[in-house]
Every structure is written in structure tokens, then in C-alpha cells.
N, C-alpha and C positions, 0 to 999 in steps of 0.2 A: 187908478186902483181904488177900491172900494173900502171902505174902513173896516177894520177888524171886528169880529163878532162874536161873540161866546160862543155863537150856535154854530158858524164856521170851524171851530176849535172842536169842540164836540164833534163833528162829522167826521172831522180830520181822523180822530183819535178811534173814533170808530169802525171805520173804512180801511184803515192803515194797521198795519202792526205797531204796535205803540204801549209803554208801560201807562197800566192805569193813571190818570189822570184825577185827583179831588176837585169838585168844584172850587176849591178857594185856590188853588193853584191856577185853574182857566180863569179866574175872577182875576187875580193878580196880572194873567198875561193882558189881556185884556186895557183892563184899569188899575196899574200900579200905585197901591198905597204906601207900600215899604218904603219907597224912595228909593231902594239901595240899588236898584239897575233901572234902565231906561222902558219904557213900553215896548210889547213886540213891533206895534204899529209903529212908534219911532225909528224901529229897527229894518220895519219893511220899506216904511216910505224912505231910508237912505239906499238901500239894495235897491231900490226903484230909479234911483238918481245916479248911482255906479251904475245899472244895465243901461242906461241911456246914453252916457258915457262914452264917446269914438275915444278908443286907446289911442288912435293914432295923432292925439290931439295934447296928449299929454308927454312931458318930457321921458329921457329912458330915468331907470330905477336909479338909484345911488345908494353906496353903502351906508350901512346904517351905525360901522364899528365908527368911533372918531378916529381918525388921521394921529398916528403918534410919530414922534421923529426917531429919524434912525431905522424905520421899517421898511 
């Protein structure tokens, strides 16, 4: 996969139906300053590593509730 690019975002946003977008906003996906969420690019390179992924390689699901007695 190719690294993420402002100008990729812009075409996107262009191309696509999409609510306006501000440059510091494509800036922040980009190259996050805030800190407070991860990069898109972080975001894409893990979706890249889930599509590669053989399900059938992985155990089945498990509940998520904890186990209480009596139930």
C-alpha cells in the first residue's frame, strides 16, 4: 500500500459525495498533531493486515459478557 497523501484525500473528497472538508482537517488525517486519535495511515496499514488475514486461521468468536454463576 502506498502512504497516505493529502492530495489522495482531496480527490477523494472531490470525486465522492462527501461533506466539505477544511485543509487542517485533511492536514490532521494525514499528520496527526492533536495526538488524541491515531493516523488514517495507522488506521489503513491495520485494515491492510486484517484483509490479509485467512479467517480460517483464527479461533471461533467468544463472548464478550464475563461468565457469572448461577446463569
Amino acid at each position: 500500500m502506498k502512504p497516505l497523501r493529502k492530495s489522495t484525500l482531496v480527490r477523494l473528497c472531490h470525486e465522492m459525495a462527501a461533506h466539505p472538508w477544511r485543509d487542517q482537517e485533511l492536514d490532521e488525517l494525514v499528520h496527526p498533531k492533536l495526538g488524541i486519535i491515531t493516523s488514517l495511515q495507522h488506521l489503513l496499514n491495520e485494515l491492510e493486515v486484517l484483509r490479509g488475514t485467512d479467517l480460517g486461521d483464527l479461533p471461533p468468536a467468544t463472548s464478550l459478557r464475563p461468565e457469572r454463576s448461577g446463569e
